[in-house]
N, C-alpha and C positions, 0 to 999 in steps of 0.2 A: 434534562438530558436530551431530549425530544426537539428542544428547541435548537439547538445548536444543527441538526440534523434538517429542519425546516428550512432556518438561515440558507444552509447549504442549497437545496433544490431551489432557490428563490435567486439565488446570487449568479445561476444557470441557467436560466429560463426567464422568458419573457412573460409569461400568464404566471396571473398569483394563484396561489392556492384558495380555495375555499374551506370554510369551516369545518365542512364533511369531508374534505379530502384531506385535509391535517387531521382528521379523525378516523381516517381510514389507516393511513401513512401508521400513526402512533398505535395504530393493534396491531401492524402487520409485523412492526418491529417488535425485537425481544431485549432488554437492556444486558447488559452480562460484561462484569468485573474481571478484568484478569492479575493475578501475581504478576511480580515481574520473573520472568522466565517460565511462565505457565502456557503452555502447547493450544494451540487455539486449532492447530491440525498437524498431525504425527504421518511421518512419511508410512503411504500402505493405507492408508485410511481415505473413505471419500468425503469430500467437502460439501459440507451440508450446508452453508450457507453463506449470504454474502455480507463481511463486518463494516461496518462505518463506523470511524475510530471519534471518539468522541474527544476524549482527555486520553494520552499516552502517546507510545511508538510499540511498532513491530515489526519483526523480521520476517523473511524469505529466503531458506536458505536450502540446501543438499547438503547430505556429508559423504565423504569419500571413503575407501576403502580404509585409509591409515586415519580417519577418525577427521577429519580436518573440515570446518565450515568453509562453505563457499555461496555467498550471501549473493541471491538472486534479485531482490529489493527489497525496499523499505520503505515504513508505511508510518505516518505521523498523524495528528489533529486532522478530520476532513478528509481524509485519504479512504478509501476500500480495499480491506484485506481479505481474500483468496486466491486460491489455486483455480483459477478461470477453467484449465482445461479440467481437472477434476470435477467442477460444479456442475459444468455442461453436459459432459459428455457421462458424470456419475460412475470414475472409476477411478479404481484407488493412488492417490497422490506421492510423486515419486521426490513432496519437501517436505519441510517442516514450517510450520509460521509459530513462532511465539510470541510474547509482549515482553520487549528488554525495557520497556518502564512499569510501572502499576497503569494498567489502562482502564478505561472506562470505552464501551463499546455497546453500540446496537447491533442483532444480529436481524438478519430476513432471509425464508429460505428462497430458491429463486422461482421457486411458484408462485411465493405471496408476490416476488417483486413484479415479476410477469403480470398478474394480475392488477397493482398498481399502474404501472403502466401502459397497460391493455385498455383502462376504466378511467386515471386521471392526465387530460393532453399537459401540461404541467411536465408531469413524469415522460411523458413519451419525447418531450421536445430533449427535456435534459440526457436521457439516454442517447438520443444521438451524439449531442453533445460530447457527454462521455465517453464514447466509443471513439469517436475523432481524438480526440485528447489522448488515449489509452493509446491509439496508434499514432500519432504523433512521438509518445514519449517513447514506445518501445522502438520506432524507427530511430531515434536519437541516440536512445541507448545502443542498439546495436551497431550502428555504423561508429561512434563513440569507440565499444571496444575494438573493432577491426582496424578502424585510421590513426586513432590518436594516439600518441604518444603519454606514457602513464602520468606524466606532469601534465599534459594538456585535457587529460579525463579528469583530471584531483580540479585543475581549474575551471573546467563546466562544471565539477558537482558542486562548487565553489559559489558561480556567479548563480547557477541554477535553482541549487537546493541548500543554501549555506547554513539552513537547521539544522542539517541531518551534522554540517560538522559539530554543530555543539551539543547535540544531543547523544550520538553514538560514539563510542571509544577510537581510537586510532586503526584497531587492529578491524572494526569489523567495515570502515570505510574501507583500510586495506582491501578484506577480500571484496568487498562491492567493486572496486575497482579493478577486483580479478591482480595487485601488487602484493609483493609482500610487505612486510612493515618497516623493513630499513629502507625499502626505496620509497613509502610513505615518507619517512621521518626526514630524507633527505627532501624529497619535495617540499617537505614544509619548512624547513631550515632555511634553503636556498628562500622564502619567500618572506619569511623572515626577516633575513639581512636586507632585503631590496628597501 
């Protein structure tokens, strides 16, 4: 399980790890199994730590007054699932994250990461790293919903993340793309015939 998480920091950074510092990394993480639709954080609660998805997928989503998800992101293999501003700032999260597969996940709380990254330059390079990328993706995302046209968002998620089409159902790419499901179904028809 460990290994896959190693891969990862190494495929990020230019400095390899050392033997004590993949020995450091492997206590500070916690391994932890989810069902598929089992809550990794319940809206109201604070986020205690931050997941590196090993094996599965997971969601981010709000629900609304009449009960209706409205899926904020999604989280596959190699990805990191939290509520960022919950983690940080330690107060209580106004989503939900569950795992819509059987996931396999590490968790670290962000003390231990802090400390990681404070102790091995390895980790400190790749956090920058990360952090450009995180803002990258969310400038994308957002300017996404504002500009584009709902067939033009379905084809960035398309050319961008074309896992998540085969991995997640119709209905929850729908709300990721903030459409509903008949204007999904025609996007994909129309892309179909072409």
């Amino acid at each position: 399980m460990y290994e896959s998480l190693i891969k990862y920091f190494s495929r990020y950074t230019t400095i390899p790890l050392t033997e004590n510092e993949i020995a450091s990394i492997e206590s500070a993480f916690i391994p932890k199994k989810f069902r598929k639709r089992e809550y990794f954080l319940q809206e109201g609660e604070v986020c205690k730590y931050n997941t590196f998805i090993v094996q599965g997928a997971m969601r981010q989503y709000t629900v609304d007054d009449k009960g209706e998800e409205h899926i904020i992101r999604l989280f596959i293999e190699n990805w990191w699932a939290a509520d960022r501003e919950s983690l940080m700032r330690q107060t209580p999260s106004i989503y939900f994250i569950d795992a819509w597969e059987e996931t396999e996940a590490l968790l670290v709380t962000q003390n231990a990461l802090t400390d990681l990254v404070n102790n091995i330059p390895t980790l400190s390079e790749w956090v920058k790293n990360l952090e450009v990328n995180f803002a990258i993706a969310y400038q994308r995302r957002l300017s996404a919903a504002v500009s584009l046209s709902p067939e033009e968002r379905y084809h960035d998620v398309e050319k961008t993340y074309p896992e998540f089409l085969q991995r997640f159902p119709q209905h929850i790419i729908a709300s990721y793309l903030g459409i509903n499901r008949k204007t999904l179904s025609r996007i994909r028809s129309r892309g179909l015939i072409k």
